[in-house]
C-alpha positions, 0 to 999 in steps of 0.5 A: 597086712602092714610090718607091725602086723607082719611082725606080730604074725612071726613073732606068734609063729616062730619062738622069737620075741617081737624085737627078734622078729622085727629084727629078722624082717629088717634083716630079710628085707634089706638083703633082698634089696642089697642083693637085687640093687646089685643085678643079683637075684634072690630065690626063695624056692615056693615063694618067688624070685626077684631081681633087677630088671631093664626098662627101655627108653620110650616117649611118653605123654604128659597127661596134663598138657598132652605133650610128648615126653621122653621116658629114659631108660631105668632099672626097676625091681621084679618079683615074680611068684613060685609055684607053691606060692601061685597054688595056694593063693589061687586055692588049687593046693 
């Protein structure tokens, strides 16, 4: 499923329009991304979570030449499914 689709989908199951539902999906996403961007994280209960995490430095291989590379350190974004999200998806709800 890509956006358009994913819009169409709340626009059908909620009573906002197309323009509405594309509206609110911009509005969630870009929260999200503000929020965890910022080292907060967001919880949506039965859903999932997610939040800003660290990964270390560690030396690397060029796949090319071979050559050893340093990776330096960054953040990267995580998401890690609830509980009712992981039932349903594995068929055991």
């Amino acid at each position: 499923m890509n956006k358009s689709e994913m819009i169409d989908a709340i626009a059908e199951r909620s009573e906002l329009s197309k323009a509405g539902s594309a509206k609110a999906l911009d509005a969630i996403i870009e929260t999200i991304v503000e929020t965890v961007a910022k080292g907060e994280s967001v919880t949506l209960v039965g859903f999932g979570s997610f939040k800003a995490s660290s990964r270390a430095a560690r030396e690397g291989k060029n796949p090319k030449t071979g050559d050893k590379i340093q990776i330096p350190e960054t953040v990267v974004p995580k998401f890690a499914a609830g509980a009712t999200f992981k039932a349903r998806v594995s068929g055991k709800e």
